[in-house]
KELOKOL-370591 format. One line per field, with one value per residue (C-alpha): residue number from 0; x, y, z. Coordinates in nm, 4 decimals. Layout:
// residues N
n = NUM|...
u = X|...
v = Y|...
w = Z|...
***
This chain:
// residues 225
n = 0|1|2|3|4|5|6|7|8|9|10|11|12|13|14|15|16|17|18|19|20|21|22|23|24|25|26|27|28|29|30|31|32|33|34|35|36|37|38|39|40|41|42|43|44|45|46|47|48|49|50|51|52|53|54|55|56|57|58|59|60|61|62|63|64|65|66|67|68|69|70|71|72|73|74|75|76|77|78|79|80|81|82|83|84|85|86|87|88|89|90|91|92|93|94|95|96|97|98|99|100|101|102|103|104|105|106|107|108|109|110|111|112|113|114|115|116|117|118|119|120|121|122|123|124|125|126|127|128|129|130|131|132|133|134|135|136|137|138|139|140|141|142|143|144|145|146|147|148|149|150|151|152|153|154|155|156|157|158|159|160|161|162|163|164|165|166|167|168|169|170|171|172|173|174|175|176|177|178|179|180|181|182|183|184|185|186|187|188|189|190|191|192|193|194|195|196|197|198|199|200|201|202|203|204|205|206|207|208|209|210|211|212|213|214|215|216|217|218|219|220|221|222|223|224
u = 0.0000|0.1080|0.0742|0.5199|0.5867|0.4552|0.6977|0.9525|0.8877|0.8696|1.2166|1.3951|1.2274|1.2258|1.3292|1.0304|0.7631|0.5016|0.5318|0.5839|0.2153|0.0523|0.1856|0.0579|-0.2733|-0.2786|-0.1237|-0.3830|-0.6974|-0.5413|-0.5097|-0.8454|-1.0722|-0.8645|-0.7786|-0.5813|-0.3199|-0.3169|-0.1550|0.1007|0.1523|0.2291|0.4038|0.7386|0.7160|0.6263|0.8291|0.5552|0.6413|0.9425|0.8474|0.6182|0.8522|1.0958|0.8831|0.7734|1.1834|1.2701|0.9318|0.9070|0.8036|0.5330|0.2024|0.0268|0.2815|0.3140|-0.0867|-0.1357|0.1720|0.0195|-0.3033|-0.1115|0.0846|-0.2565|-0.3740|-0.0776|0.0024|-0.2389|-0.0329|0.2612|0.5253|0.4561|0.3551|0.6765|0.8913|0.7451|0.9165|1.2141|1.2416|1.1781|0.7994|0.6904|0.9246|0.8521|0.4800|0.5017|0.7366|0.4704|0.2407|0.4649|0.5192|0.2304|-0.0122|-0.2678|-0.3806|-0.6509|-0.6622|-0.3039|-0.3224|-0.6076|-0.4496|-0.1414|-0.3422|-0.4686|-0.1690|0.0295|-0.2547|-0.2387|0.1688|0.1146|0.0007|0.3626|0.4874|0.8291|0.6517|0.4547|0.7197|0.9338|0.6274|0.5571|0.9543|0.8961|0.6395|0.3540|0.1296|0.1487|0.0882|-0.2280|-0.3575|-0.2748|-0.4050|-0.7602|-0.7027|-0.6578|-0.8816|-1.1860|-1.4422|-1.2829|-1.5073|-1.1871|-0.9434|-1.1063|-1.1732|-0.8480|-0.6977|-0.8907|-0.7725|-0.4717|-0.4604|-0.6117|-0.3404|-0.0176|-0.2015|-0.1979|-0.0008|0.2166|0.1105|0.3386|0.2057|-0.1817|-0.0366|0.0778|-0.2059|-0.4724|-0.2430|-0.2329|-0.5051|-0.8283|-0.9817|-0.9503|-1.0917|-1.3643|-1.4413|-1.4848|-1.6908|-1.9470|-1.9504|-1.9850|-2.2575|-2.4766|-2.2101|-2.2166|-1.8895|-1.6650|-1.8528|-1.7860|-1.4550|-1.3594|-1.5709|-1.3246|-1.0064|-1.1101|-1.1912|-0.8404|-0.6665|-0.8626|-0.8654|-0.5530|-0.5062|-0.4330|-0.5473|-0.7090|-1.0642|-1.1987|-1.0333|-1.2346|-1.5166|-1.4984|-1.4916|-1.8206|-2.0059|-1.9457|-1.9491|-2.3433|-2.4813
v = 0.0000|0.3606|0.4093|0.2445|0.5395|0.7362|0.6396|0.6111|0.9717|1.1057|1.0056|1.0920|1.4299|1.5052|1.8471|1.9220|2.0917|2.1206|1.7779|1.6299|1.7836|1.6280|1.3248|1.3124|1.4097|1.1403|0.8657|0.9740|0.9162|0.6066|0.4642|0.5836|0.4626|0.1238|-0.0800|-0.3062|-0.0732|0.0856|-0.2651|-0.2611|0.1007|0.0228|-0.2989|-0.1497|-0.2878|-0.0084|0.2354|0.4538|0.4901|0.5941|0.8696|1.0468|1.0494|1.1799|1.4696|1.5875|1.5780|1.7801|2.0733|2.0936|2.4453|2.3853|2.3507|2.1587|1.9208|1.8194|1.8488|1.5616|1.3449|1.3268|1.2305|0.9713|0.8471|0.7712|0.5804|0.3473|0.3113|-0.0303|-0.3408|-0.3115|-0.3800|-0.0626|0.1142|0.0484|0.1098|0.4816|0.5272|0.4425|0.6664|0.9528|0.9625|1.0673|1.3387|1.4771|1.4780|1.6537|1.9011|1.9647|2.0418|2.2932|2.4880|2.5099|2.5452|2.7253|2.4747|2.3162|2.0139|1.9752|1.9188|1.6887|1.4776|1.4763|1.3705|1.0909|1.0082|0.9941|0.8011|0.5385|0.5345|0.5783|0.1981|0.0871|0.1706|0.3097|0.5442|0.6759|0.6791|0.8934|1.1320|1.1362|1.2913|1.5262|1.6870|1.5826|1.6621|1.9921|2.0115|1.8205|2.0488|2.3640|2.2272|2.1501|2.5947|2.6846|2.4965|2.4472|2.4879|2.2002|1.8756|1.6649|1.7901|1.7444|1.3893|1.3263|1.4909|1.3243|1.0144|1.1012|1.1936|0.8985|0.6836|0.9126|0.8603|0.4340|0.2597|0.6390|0.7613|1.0414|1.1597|1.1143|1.4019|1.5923|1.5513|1.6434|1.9194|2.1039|2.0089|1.8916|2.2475|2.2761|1.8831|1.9779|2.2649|2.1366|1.8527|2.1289|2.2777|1.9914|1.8216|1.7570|1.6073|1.2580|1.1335|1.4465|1.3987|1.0618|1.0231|1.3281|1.0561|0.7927|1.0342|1.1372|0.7712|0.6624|0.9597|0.8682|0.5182|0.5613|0.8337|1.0590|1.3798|1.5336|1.4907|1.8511|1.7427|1.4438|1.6058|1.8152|1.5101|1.3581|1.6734|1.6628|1.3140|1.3586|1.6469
w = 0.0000|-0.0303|0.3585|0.3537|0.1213|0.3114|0.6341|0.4487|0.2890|0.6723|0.7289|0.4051|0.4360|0.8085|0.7591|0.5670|0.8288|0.5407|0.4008|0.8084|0.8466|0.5816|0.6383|0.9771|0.9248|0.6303|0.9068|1.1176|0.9017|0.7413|1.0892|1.2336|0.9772|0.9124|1.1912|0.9599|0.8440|1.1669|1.3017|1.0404|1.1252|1.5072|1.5150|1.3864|1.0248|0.8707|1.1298|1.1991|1.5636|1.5049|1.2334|1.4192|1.6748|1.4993|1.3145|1.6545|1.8282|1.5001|1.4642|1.8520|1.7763|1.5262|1.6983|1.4613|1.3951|1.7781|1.8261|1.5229|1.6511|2.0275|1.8240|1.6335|1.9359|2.1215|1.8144|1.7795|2.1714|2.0830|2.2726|2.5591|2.3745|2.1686|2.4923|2.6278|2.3126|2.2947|2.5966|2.5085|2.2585|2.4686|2.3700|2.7216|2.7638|2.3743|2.5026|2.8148|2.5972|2.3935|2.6620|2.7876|2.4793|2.3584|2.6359|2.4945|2.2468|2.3866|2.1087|2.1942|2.5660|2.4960|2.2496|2.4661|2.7913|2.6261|2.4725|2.8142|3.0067|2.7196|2.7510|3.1172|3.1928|3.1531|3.5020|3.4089|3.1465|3.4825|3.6248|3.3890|3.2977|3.6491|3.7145|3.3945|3.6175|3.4687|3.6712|3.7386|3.3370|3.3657|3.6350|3.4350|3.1510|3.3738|3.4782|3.1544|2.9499|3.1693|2.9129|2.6906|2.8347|2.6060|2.8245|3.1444|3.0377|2.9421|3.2233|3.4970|3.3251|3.3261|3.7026|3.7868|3.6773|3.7601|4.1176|4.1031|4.3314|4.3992|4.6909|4.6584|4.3350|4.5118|4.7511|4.4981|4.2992|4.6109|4.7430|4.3906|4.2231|4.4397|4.3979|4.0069|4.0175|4.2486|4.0417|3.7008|3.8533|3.9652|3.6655|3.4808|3.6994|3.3939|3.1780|3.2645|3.0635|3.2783|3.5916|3.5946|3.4787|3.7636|4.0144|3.9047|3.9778|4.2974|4.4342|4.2760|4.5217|4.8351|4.8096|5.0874|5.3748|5.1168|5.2419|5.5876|5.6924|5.5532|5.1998|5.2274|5.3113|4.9838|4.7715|4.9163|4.9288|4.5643|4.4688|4.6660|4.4618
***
């Protein structure tokens, strides 16, 4: 199919910003709308880890280049061998980059929230985005897109598992963040998919003495509204 080309295109022309973009979105659609190709694409015999990758180490500066590689990046993140060889190459820390330099792009931080929870199951990924201060990006991505339901949902994923099994990070996470969390979740009441995906964050950070008893009572006066 034309999809190899396509890879191998990436790669000769990585310099190209213009041709990086298209390329991307095209890797994107291909991969959503065929779940076939999109296996090829992943498994490393096509390489199409490794070229979005690359694109996104060499245009860290071009928004839309790093918005549709975190897209692509969640898409192919599809088994944990993949998972696991995105970190390796550096794909957490090129994602949490991205959501520092360009923090006003909503899509962006969205994209890249999802990517990171996906990437995020493998425990040395957590670990490592975890390190990269991740989550003080996650919460400023909550503060400064509140009105984006994607990146609350993403983000309150994404919290939820920086929090498992770290009961440092559930400190952190409590001590920064509980207000923006409780927040959203009020004004979001009516949204079942954020409300309940900010329910599932919260229970993951108290499911341990994680916090004192007025924090606590915070989250159930919430969770009972």
């Amino acid at each position: 199919g034309g999809i190899d080309v396509v890879i191998s295109a990436m790669m000769v022309h990585r310099d190209n910003s213009d041709f990086q973009e298209i390329a991307l979105k095209l890797l994107r659609i291909v991969c959503e709308e065929e779940e076939e190709i999109k296996l090829k694409v992943a498994d490393g015999e096509l390489g199409g880890v490794d070229a979005v990758i690359t694109a996104m180490q060499q245009h860290r500066n071009n928004e839309a280049i790093q918005e549709i590689g975190a897209c692509n990046l969640s898409n192919l993140a599809i088994n944990p061998e993949i998972i696991s060889n995105v970190g390796d190459k550096g794909g957490i820390k090129i994602l949490i980059r991205a959501m520092l330099l360009h923090s006003d792009n909503s899509k962006l931080q969205a994209f890249s929230c999802r990517a990171l929870w996906t990437l995020c199951e493998n425990e040395w990924n957590r670990a490592v985005a975890i390190n990269e201060k991740a989550i003080t990006l996650v919460l400023d991505a909550l503060r400064g897109h509140g009105e984006t339901t994607a990146v609350l949902e993403s983000g309150f994923d994404l919290l939820s598992r920086l929090a498992t099994n770290d009961d440092v990070a559930k400190i952190e996470i409590v001590e920064e963040g509980l207000d923006d969390i409780l927040l959203a979740m009020v004004r979001y009441r009516e949204n079942q998919k954020v409300y309940s995906k900010g329910i599932d964050a919260l229970k993951n950070l108290f499911c341990d003495e994680t916090a004192d008893g007025l924090e606590m009572q915070g989250v159930l006066q919430v969770i009972s509204q």
